[in-house]
N, C-alpha and C positions, 0 to 999 in steps of 0.2 A: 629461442624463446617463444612463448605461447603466447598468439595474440586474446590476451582477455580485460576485462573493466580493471578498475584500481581499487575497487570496494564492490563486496559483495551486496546481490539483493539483498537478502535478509537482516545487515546489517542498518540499513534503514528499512526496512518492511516491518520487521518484528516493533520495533518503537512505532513509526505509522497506524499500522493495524490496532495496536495497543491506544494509543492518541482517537482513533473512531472510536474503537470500544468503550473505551472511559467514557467520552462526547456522549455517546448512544445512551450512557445509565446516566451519566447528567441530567441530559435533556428529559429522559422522561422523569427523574425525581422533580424537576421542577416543572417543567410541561405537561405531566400526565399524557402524553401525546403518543399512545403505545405504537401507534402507525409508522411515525418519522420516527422515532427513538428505535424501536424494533428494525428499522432496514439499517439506521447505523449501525447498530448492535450487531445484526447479522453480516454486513461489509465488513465491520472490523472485526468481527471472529475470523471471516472467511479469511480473510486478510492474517491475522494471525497463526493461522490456520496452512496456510499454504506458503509462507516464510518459515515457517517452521519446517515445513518437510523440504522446501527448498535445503533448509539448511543439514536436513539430516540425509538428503540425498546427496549433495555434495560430496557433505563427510565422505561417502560410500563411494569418491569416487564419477561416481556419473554425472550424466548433463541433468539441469534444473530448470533448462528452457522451458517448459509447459508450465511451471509454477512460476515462473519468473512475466512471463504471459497473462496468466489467469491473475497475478498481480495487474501488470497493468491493466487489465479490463475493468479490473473491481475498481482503482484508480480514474480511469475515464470516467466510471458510471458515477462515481463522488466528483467527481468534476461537471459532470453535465447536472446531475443533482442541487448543487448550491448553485453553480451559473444562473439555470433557473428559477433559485430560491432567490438569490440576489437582485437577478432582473427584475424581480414582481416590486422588491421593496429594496431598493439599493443602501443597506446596511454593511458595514465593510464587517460589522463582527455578528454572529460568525457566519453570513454565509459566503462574505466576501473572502477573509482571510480561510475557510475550510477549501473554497474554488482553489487559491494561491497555491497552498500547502498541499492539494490533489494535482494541481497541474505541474507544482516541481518535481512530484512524483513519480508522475507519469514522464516528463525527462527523465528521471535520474532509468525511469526504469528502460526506455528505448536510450539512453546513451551505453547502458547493461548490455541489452539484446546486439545493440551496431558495433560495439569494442570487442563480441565475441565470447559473450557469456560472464559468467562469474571466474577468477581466477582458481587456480587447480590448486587442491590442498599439499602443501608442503608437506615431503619424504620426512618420514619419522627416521629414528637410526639407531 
């Protein structure tokens, strides 16, 4: 047996990344704040972005570790991102709850990298 996760990245990346990206065009239809709304916007593309091809390299077969990485980094950076939105003005929504939801992330994503990757796609027949 192959030591690998029990769920793949992407099957929580691709909702995540989607979950910023939405955030990102929220926030600037009602903030007009092209600055903060634009880096969401852009994490959660990135984000979407690199779950996706995680998920199409897989398919093929191969390792996904570099997308599964470049996830958690984007991860961290929204985590240290709202931390510090929170700290200035201790509001739990949303930068307290965006901190939460980036920081389970970023577990789910180094419990991914420490169990040995993503699981290997199932023999067709």
């Amino acid at each position: 047996p192959v030591k690998a996760a029990k769920i793949h990245d992407f099957c929580l990346g691709i909702p995540f990344g989607g979950l910023v990206l939405s955030g990102g065009l929220v926030e600037f239809i009602f903030s007009r704040n092209a600055a903060a709304s634009g880096t969401s916007m852009l994490i959660g593309g990135s984000l979407l972005a690199l779950s996706t091809l995680s998920l199409k390299i897989w398919g093929q077969g191969k390792s996904s570790l570099p997308f599964i990485l470049g996830q958690a980094v984007l991860a961290f950076t929204l985590l240290w991102r709202n931390f510090q939105s929170y700290s200035l003005t201790p509001k739990v929504f949303p930068s307290g709850l965006n901190a939460a939801i980036s920081a389970a992330m970023l577990c789910f994503y180094a419990y991914v990298v420490l169990s040995g990757g993503n699981p290997p796609p199932k023999k067709r027949k």
